[in-house]
VEXDOMAR-793474 format. One record per atom (N, C-alpha, C): residue number from 0; residue in three letters; x, y, z. Coordinates in Angstrom, 3 decimals. Example, Ala and Ser with C-alpha at 12.3 -4.5 7.8 and 13.67 -1.06 7.14 Angstrom:
% VEXDOMAR-793474
<node><papa>0</papa><tormi>ala</tormi><u>13.190</u><v>-5.690</v><w>7.800</w></node>
<node><papa>0</papa><tormi>ala</tormi><u>12.300</u><v>-4.500</v><w>7.800</w></node>
<node><papa>0</papa><tormi>ala</tormi><u>13.200</u><v>-3.300</v><w>7.800</w></node>
<node><papa>1</papa><tormi>ser</tormi><u>12.850</u><v>-2.250</v><w>7.080</w></node>
<node><papa>1</papa><tormi>ser</tormi><u>13.670</u><v>-1.060</v><w>7.140</w></node>
<node><papa>1</papa><tormi>ser</tormi><u>12.900</u><v>0.030</v><w>7.870</w></node>
This chain:
% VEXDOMAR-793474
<node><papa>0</papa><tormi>unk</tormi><u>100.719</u><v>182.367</v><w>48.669</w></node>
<node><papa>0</papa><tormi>unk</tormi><u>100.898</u><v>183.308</v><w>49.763</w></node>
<node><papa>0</papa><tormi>unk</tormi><u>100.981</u><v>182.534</v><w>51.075</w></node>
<node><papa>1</papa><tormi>unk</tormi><u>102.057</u><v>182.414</v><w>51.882</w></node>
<node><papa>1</papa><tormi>unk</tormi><u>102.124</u><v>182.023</v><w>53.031</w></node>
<node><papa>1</papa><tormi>unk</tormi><u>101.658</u><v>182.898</v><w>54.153</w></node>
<node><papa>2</papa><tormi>unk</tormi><u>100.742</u><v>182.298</v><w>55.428</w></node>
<node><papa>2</papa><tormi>unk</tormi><u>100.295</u><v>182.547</v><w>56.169</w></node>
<node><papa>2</papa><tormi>unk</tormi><u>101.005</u><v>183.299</v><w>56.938</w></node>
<node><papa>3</papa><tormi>unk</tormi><u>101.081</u><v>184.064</v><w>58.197</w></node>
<node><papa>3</papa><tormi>unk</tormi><u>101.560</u><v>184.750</v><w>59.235</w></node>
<node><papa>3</papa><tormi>unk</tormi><u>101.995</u><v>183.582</v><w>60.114</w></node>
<node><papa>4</papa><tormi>unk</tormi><u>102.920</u><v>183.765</v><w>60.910</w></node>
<node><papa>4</papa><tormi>unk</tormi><u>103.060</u><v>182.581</v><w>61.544</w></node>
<node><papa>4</papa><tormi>unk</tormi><u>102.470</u><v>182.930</v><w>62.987</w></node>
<node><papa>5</papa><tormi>unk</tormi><u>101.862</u><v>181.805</v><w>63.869</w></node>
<node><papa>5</papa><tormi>unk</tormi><u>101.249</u><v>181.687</v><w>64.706</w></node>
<node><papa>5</papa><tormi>unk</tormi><u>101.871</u><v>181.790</v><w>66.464</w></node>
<node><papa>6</papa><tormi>unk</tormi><u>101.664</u><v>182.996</v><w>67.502</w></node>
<node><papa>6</papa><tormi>unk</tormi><u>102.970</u><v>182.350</v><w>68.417</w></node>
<node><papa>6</papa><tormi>unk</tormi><u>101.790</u><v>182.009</v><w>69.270</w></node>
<node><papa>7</papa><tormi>unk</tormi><u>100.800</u><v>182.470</v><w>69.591</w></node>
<node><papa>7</papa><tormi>unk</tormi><u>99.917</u><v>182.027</v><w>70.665</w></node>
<node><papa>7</papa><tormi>unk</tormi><u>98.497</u><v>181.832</v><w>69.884</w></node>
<node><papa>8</papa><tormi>unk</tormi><u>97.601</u><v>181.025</v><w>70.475</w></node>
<node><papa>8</papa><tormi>unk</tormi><u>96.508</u><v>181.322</v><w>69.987</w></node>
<node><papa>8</papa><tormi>unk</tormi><u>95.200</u><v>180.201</v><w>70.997</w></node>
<node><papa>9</papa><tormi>unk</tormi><u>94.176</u><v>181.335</v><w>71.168</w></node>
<node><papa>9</papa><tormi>unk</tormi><u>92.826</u><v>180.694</v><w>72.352</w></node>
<node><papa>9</papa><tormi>unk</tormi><u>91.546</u><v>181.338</v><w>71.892</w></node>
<node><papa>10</papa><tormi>unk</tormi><u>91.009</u><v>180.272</v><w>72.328</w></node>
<node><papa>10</papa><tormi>unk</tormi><u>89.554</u><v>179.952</v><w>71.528</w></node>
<node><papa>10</papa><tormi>unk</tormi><u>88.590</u><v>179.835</v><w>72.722</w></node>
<node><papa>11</papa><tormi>unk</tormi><u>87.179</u><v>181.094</v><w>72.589</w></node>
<node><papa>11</papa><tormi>unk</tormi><u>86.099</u><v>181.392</v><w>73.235</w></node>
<node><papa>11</papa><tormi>unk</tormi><u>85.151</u><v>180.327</v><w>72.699</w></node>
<node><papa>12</papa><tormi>unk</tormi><u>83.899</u><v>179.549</v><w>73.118</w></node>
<node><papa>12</papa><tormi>unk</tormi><u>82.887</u><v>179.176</v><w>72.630</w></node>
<node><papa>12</papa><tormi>unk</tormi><u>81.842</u><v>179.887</v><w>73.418</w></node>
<node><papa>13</papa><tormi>unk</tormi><u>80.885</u><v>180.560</v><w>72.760</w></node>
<node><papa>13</papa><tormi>unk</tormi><u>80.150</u><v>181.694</v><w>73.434</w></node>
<node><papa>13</papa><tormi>unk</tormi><u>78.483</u><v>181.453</v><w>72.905</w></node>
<node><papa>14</papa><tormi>unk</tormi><u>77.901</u><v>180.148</v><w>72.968</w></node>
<node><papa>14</papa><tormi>unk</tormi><u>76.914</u><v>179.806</v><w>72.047</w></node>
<node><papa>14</papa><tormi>unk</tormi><u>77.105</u><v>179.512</v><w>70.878</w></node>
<node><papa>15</papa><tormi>unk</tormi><u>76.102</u><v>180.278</v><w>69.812</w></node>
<node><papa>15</papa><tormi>unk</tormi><u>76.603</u><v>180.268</v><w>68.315</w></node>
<node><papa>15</papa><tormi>unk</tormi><u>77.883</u><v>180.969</v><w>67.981</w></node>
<node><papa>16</papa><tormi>unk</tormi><u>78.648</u><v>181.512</v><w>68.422</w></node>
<node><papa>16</papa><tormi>unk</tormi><u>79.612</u><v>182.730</v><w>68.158</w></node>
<node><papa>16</papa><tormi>unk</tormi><u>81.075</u><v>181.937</v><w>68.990</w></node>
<node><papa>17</papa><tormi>unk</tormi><u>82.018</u><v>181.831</v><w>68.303</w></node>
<node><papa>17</papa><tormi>unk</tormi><u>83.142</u><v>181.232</v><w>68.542</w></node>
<node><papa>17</papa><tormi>unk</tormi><u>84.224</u><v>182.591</v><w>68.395</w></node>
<node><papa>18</papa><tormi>unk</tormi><u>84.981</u><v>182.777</v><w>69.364</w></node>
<node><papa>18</papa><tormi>unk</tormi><u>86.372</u><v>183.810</v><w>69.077</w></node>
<node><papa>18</papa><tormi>unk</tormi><u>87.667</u><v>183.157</v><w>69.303</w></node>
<node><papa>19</papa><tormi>unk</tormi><u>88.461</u><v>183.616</v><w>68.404</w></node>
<node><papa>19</papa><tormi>unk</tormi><u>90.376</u><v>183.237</v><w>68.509</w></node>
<node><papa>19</papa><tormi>unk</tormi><u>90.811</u><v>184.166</v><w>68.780</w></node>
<node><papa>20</papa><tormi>unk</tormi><u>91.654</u><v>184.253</v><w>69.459</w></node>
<node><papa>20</papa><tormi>unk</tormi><u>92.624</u><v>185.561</v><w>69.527</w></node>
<node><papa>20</papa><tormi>unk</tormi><u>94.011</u><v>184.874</v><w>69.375</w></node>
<node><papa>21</papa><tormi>unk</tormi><u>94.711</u><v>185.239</v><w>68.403</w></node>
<node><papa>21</papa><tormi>unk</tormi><u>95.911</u><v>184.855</v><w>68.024</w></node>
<node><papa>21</papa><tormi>unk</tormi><u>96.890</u><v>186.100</v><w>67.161</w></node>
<node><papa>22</papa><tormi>unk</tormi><u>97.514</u><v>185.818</v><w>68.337</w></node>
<node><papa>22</papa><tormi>unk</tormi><u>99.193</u><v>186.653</v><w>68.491</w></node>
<node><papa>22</papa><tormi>unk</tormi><u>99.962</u><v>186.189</v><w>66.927</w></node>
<node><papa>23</papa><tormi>unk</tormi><u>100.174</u><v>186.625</v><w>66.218</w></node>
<node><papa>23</papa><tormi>unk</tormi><u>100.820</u><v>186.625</v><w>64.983</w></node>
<node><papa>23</papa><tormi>unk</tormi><u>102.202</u><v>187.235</v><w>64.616</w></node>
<node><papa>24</papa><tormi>unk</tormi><u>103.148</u><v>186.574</v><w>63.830</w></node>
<node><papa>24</papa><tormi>unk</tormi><u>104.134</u><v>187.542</v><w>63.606</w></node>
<node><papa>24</papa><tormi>unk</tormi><u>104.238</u><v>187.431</v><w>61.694</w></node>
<node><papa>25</papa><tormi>unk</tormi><u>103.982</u><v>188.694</v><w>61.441</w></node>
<node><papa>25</papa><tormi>unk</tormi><u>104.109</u><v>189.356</v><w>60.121</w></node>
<node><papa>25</papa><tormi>unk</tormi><u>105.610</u><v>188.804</v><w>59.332</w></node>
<node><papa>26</papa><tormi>unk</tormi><u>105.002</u><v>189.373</v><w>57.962</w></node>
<node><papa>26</papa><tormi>unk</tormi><u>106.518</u><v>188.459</v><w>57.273</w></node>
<node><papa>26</papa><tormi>unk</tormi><u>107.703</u><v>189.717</v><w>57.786</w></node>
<node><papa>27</papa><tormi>unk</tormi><u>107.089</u><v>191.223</v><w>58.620</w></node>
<node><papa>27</papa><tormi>unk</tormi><u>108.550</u><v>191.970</v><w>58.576</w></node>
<node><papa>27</papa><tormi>unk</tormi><u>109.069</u><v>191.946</v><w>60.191</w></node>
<node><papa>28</papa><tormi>unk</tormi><u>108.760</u><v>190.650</v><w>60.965</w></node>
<node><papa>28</papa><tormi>unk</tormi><u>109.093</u><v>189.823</v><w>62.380</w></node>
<node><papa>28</papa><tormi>unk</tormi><u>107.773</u><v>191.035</v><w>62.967</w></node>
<node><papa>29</papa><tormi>unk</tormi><u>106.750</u><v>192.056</v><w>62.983</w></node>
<node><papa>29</papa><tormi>unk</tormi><u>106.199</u><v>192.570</v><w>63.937</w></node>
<node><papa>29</papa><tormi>unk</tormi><u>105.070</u><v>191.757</v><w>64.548</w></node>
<node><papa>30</papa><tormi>unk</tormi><u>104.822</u><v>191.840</v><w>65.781</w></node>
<node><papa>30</papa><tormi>unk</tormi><u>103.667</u><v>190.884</v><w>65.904</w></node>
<node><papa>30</papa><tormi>unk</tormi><u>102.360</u><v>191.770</v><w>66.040</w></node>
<node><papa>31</papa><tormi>unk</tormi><u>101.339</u><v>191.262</v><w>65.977</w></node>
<node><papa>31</papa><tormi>unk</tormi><u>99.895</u><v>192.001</v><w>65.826</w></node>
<node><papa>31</papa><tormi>unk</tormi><u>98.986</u><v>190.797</v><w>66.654</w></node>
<node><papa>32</papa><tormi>unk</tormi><u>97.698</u><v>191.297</v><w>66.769</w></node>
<node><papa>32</papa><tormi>unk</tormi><u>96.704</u><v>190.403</v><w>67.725</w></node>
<node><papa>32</papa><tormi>unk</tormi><u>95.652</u><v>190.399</v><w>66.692</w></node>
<node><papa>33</papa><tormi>unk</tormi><u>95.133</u><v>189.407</v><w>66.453</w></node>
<node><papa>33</papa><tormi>unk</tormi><u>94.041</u><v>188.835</v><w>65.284</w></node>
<node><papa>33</papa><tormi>unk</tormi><u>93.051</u><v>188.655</v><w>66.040</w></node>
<node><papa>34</papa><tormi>unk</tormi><u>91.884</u><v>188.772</v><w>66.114</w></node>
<node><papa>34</papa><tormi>unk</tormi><u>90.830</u><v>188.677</v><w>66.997</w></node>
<node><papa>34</papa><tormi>unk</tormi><u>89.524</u><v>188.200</v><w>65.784</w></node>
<node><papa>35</papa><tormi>unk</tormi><u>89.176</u><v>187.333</v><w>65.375</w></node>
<node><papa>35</papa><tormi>unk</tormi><u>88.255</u><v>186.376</v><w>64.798</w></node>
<node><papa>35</papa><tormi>unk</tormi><u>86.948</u><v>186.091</v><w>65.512</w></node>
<node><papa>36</papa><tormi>unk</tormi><u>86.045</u><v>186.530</v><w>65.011</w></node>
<node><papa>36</papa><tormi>unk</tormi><u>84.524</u><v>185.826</v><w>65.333</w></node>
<node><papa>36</papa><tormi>unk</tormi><u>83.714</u><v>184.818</v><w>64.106</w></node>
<node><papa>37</papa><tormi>unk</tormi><u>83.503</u><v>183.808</v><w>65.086</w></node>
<node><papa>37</papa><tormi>unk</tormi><u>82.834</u><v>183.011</v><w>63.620</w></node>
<node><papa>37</papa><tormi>unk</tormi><u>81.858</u><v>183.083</v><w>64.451</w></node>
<node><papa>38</papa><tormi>unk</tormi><u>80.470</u><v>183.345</v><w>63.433</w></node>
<node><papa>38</papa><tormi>unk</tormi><u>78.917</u><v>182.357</v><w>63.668</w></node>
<node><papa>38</papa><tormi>unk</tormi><u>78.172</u><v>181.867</v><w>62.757</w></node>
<node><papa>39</papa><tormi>unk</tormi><u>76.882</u><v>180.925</v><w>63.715</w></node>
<node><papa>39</papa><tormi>unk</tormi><u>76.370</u><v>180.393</v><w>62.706</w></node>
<node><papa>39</papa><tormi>unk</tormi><u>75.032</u><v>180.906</v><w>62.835</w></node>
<node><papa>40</papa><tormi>unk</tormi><u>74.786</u><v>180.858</v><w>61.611</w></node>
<node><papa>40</papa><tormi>unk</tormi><u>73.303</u><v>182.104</v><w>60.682</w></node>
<node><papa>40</papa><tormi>unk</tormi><u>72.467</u><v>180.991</v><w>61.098</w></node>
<node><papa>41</papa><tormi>unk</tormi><u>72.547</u><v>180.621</v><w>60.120</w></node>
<node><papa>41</papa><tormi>unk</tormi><u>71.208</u><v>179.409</v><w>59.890</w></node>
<node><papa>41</papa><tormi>unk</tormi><u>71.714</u><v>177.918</v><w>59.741</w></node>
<node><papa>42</papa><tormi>unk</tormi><u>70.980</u><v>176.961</v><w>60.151</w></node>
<node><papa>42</papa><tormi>unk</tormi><u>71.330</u><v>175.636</v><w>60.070</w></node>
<node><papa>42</papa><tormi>unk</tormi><u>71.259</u><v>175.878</v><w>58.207</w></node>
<node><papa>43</papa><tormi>unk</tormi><u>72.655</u><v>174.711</v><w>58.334</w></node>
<node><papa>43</papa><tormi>unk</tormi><u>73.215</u><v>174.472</v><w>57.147</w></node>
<node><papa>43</papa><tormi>unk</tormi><u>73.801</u><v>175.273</v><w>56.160</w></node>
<node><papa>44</papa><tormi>unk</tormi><u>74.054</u><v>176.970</v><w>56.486</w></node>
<node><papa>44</papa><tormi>unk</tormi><u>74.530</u><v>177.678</v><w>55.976</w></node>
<node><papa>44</papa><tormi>unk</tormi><u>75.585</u><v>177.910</v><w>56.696</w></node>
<node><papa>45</papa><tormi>unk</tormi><u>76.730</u><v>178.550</v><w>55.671</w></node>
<node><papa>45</papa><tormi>unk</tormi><u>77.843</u><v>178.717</v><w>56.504</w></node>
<node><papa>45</papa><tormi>unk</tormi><u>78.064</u><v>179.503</v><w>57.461</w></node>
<node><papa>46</papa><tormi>unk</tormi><u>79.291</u><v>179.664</v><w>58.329</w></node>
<node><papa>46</papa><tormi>unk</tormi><u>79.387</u><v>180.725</v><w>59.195</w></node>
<node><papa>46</papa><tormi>unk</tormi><u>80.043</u><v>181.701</v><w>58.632</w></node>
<node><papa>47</papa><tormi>unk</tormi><u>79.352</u><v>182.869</v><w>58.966</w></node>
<node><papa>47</papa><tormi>unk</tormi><u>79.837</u><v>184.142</v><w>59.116</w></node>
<node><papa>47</papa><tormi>unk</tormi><u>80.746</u><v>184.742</v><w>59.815</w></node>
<node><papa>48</papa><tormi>unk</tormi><u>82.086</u><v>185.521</v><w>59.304</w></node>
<node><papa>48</papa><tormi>unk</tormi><u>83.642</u><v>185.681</v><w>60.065</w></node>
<node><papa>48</papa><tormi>unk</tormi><u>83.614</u><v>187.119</v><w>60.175</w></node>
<node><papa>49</papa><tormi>unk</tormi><u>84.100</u><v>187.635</v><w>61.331</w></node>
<node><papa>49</papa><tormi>unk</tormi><u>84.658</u><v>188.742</v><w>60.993</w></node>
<node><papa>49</papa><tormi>unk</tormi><u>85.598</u><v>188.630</v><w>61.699</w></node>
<node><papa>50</papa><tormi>unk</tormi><u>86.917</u><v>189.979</v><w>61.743</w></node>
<node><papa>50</papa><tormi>unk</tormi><u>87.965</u><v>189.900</v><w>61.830</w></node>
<node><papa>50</papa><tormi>unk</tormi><u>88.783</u><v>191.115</v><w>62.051</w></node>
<node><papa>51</papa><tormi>unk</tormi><u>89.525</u><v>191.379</v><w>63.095</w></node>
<node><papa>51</papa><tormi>unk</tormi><u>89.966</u><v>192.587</v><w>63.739</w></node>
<node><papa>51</papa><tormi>unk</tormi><u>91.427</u><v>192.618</v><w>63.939</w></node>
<node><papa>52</papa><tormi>unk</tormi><u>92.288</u><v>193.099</v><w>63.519</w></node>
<node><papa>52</papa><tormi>unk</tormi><u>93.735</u><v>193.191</v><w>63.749</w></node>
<node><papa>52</papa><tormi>unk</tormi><u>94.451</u><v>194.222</v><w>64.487</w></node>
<node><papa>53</papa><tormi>unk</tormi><u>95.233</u><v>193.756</v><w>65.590</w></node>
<node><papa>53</papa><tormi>unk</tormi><u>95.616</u><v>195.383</v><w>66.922</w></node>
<node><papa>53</papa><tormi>unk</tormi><u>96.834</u><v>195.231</v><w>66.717</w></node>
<node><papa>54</papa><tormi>unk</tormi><u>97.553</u><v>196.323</v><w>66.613</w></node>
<node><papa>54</papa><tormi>unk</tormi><u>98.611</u><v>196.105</v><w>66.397</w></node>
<node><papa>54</papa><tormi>unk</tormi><u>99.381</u><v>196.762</v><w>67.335</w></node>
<node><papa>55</papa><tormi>unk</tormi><u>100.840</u><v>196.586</v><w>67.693</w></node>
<node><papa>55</papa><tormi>unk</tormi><u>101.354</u><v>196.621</v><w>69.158</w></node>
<node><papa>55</papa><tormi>unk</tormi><u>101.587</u><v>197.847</v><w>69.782</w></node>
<node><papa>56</papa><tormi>unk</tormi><u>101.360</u><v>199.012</v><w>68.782</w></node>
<node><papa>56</papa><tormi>unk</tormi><u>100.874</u><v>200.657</v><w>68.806</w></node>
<node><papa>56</papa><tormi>unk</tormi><u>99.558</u><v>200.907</v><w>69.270</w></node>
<node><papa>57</papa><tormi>unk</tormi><u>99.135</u><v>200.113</v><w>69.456</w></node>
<node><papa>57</papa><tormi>unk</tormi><u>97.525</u><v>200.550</v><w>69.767</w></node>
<node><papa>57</papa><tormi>unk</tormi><u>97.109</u><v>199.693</v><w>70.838</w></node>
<node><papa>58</papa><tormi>unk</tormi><u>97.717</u><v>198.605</v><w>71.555</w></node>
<node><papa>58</papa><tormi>unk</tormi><u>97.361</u><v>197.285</v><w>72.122</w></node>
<node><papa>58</papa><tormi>unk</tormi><u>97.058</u><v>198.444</v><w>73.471</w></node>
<node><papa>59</papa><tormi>unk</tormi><u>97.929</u><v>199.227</v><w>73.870</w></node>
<node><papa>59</papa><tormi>unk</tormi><u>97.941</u><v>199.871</v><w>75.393</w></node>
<node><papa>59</papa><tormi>unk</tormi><u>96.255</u><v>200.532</v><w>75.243</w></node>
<node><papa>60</papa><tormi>unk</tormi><u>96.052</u><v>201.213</v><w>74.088</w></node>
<node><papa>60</papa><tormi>unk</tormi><u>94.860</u><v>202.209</v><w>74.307</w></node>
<node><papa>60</papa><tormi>unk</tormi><u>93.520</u><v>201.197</v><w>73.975</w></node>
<node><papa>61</papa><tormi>unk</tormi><u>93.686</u><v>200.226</v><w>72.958</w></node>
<node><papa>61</papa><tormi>unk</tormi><u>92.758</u><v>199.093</v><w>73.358</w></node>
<node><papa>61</papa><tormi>unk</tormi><u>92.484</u><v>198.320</v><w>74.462</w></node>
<node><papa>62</papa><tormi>unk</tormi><u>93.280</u><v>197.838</v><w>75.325</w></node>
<node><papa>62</papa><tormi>unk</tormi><u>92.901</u><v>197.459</v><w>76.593</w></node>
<node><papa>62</papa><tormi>unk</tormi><u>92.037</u><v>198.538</v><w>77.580</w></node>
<node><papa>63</papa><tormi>unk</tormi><u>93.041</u><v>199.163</v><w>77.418</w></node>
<node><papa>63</papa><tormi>unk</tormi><u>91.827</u><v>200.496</v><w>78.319</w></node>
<node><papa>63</papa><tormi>unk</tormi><u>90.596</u><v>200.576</v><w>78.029</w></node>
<node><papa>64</papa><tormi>unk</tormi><u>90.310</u><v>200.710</v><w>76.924</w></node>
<node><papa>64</papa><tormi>unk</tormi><u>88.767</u><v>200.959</v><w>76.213</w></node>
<node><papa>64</papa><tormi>unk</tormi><u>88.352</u><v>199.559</v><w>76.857</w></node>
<node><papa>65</papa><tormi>unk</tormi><u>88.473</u><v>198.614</v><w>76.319</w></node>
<node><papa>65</papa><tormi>unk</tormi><u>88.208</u><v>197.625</v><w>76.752</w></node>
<node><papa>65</papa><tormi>unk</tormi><u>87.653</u><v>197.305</v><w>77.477</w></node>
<node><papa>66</papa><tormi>unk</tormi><u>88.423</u><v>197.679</v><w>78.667</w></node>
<node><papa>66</papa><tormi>unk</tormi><u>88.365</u><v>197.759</v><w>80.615</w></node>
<node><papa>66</papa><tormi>unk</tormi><u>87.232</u><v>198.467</v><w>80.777</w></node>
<node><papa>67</papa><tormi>unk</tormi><u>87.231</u><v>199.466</v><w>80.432</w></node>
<node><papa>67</papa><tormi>unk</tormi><u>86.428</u><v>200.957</v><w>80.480</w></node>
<node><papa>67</papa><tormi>unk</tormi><u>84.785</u><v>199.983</v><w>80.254</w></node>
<node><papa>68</papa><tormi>unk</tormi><u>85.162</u><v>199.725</v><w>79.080</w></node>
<node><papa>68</papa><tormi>unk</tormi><u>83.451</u><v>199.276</v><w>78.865</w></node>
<node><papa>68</papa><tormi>unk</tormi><u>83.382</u><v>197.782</v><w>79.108</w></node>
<node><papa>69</papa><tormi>unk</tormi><u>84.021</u><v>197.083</v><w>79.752</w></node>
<node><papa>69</papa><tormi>unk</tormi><u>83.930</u><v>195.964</v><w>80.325</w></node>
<node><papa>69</papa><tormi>unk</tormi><u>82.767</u><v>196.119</v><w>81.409</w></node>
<node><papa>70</papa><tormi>unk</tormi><u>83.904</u><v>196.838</v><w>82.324</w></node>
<node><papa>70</papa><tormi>unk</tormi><u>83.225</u><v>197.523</v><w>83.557</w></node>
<node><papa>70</papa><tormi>unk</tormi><u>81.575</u><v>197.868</v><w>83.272</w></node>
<node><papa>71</papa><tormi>unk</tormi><u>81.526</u><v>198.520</v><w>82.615</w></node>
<node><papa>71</papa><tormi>unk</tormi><u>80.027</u><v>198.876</v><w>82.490</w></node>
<node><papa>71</papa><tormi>unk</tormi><u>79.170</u><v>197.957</v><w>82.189</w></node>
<node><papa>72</papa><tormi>unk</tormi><u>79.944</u><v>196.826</v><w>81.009</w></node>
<node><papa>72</papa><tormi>unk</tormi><u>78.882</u><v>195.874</v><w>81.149</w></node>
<node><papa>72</papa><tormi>unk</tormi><u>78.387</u><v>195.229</v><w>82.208</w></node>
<node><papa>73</papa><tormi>unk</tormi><u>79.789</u><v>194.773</v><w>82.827</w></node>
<node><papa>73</papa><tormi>unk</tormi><u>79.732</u><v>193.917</v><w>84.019</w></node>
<node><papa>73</papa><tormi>unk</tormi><u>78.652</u><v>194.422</v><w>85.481</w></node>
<node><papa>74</papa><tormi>unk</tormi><u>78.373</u><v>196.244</v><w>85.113</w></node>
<node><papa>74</papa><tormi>unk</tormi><u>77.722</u><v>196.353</v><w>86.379</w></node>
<node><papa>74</papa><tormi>unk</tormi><u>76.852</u><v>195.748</v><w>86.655</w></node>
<node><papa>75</papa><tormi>unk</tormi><u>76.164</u><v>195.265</v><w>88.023</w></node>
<node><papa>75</papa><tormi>unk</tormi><u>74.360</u><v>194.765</v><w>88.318</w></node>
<node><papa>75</papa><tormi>unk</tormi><u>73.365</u><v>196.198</v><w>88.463</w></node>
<node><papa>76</papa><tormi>unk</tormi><u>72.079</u><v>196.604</v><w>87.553</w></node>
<node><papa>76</papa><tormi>unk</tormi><u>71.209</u><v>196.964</v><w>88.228</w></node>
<node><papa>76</papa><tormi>unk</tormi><u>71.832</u><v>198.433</v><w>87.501</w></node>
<node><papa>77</papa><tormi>unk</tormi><u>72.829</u><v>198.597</v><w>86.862</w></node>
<node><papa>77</papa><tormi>unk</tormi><u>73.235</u><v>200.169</v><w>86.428</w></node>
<node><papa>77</papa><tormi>unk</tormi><u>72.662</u><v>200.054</v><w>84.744</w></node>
């Protein structure tokens, strides 16, 4: 099985917790956004992945949400 091919792709280091976000194009040319979290559990055990796929129907109403609760995190003191 060959992979998706790759057009962009950037990497968070966030402590233990690492994210990719990489722009992909499917074997039928559509592209989608891959969003990857790795961490690490315990010394010497492996990391733990999870894995989220947006696809270019949904990218507009995901950003919003996004924003929406960005914002809230970001407030001071609320």
């Amino acid at each position: 099985m060959q992979d998706d091919k790759s057009v962009k792709s950037e990497m968070i280091r966030c402590g233990k917790r690492t994210y990719f976000f990489d722009v992909k194009v499917a074997s039928n040319n559509d592209r989608y956004l891959k969003i990857t979290e790795t961490r690490l559990m315990e010394e010497n055990e492996p990391r733990k992945r999870s894995t989220v796929m947006i696809f270019p129907e949904d990218i507009g109403r995901f950003n919003s949400v996004l924003s929406q609760v960005s914002k809230l995190l970001t407030q001071e003191g609320k």
